[in-house]
C-alpha positions in Angstrom: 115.7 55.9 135.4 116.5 59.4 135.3 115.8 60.9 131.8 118.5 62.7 130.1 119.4 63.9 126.5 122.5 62.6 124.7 123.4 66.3 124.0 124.2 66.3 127.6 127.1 63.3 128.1 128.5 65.0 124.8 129.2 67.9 126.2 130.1 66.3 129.8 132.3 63.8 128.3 134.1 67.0 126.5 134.5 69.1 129.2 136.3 65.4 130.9 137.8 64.5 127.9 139.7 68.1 127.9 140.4 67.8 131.5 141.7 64.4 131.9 142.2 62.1 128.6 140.1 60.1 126.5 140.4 56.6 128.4 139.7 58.8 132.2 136.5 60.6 130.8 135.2 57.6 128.8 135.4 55.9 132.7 133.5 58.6 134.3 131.3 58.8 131.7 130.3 55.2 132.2 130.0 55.4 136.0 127.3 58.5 135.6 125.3 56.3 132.8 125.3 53.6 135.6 124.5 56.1 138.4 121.4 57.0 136.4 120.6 53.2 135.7 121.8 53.0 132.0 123.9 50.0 130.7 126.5 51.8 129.0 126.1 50.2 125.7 123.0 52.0 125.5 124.8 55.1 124.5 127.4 53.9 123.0 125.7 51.8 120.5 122.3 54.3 120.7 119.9 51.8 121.1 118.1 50.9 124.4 119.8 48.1 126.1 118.2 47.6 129.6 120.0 47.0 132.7 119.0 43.2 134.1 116.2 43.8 136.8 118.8 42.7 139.6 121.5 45.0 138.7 122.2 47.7 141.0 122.9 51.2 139.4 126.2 51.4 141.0 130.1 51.3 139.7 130.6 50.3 143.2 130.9 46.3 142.6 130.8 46.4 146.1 127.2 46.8 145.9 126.5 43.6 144.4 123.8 42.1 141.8 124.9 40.4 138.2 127.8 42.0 136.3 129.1 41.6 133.2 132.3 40.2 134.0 130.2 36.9 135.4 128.0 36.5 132.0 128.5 33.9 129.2 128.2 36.6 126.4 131.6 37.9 127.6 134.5 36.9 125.4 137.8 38.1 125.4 139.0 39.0 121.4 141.6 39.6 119.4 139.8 41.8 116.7 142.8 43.6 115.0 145.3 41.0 114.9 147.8 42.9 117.5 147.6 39.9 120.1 145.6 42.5 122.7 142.3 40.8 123.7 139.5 43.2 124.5 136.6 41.9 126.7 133.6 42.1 124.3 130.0 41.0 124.2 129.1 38.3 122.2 125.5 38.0 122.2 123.3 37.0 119.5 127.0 36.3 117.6 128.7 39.4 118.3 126.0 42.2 117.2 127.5 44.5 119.7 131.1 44.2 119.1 133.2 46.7 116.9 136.9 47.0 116.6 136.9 50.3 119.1 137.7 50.7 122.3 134.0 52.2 123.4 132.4 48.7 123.2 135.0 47.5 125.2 133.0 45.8 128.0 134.0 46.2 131.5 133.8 43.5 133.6 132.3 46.0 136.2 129.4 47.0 134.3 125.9 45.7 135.7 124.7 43.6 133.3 122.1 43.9 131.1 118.6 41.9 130.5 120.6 39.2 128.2 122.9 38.4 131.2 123.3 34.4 131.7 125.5 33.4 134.6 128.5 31.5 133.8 
């Protein structure tokens, strides 16, 4: 895992964000933290959360190994009452979840060490 300061993706998710929109840079953001073989949590909620051992640092889901989208801890939810269900992880009863778009879990995502297989 390639070592990198979070003073860094700030100001490369600025320089996206100004180029291309919120939503597109947040995107790009996530496929470098997966090119350097973070789980995108990790940054978002700043606290380590490991990619599972089998995961391959890819966005290509091509590539193969566990992803998100195929893990038990994935829920779709309805958390401000507007009817639009976000995909969100609910491990350990939701400890990861806020009402944000950031912690919106892709389904593309490698998953992480707490992965469990539908």
């Amino acid at each position: 895992m390639t070592e990198i300061h979070p003073d860094q993706i700030e100001l490369f998710l600025a320089e996206a964000r100004r180029k291309m929109g919120r939503f597109a840079a947040r995107t790009v953001r996530y496929r470098f933290l997966i090119s350097l073989g973070y789980h995108p949590l990790t940054w978002i909620r700043r606290r380590s959360i490991r990619p599972h051992p089998e995961a391959v640092a890819s966005p290509d889901v091509r590539t193969g190994g566990p992803r998100c989208g195929g893990c038990v801890h994935l829920a779709p939810l309805d958390l401000d009452g507007s009817g639009a269900r976000r995909l969100k992880c609910w491990l350990n009863g939701g400890e990861r979840v806020t009402r944000g778009d950031a912690t919106t879990i892709r389904a593309w995502w490698p998953a992480c060490t707490s992965y469990e297989a539908r």
